[in-house]
N, C-alpha and C positions, 0 to 999 in steps of 0.2 A: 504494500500500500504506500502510497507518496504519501510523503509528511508535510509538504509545504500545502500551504493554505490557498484556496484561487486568487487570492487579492496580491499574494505576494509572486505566482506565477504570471500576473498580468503588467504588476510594474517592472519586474525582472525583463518581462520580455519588453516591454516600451524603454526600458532604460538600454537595453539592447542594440535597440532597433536603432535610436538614436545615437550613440556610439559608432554603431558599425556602419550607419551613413556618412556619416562626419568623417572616420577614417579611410570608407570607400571611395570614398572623389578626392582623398587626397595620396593614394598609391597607386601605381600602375596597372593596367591593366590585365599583366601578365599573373600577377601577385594576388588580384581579386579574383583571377581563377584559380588558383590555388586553394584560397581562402573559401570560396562557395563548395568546393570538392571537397576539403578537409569539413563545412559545416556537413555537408552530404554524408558522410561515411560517419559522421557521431553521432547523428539524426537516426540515421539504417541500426548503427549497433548500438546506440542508448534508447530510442524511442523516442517519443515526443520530449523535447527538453526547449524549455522556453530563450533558455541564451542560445544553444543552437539555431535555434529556430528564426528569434532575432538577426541573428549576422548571417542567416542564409537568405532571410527573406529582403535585408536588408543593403545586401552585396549581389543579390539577384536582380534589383530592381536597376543599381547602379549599373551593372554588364547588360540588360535591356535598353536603359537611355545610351548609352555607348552606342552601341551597336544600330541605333536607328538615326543615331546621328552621323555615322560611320556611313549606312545606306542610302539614306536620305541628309545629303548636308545643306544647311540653308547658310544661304550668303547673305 
């Protein structure tokens, strides 16, 4: 059974989230895949883990704005 409580798995994960935006636009591109693959295999072998979950969803979003800016660049 998890011991934490829902209210502290919610700001974990918001405190998360913001963190690992903040550090995703500011490392290379290279690095943030890294870092989304490394959140991907503790997400697979811990389960649901709200820091996990944070810096995957949160270095996900950054390699999606890339990449559409990457395809589509506005002048």
């Amino acid at each position: 059974m998890n011991s934490m409580s829902p209210l502290f798995e919610v700001l974990s994960f918001l405190i998360c989230l913001f963190l690992a935006t903040i550090v995703s636009k500011r490392i290379e591109v290279k690095f943030s895949i890294i870092v989304i693959f490394l959140a991907a295999c503790g997400l697979y072998i811990m389960g649901p883990e709200p820091f996990l979950f944070g810096i995957f969803l949160a270095t996900g979003w950054h390699l999606l704005s890339v990449g559409v800016d990457y395809l589509f660049p506005v002048e």
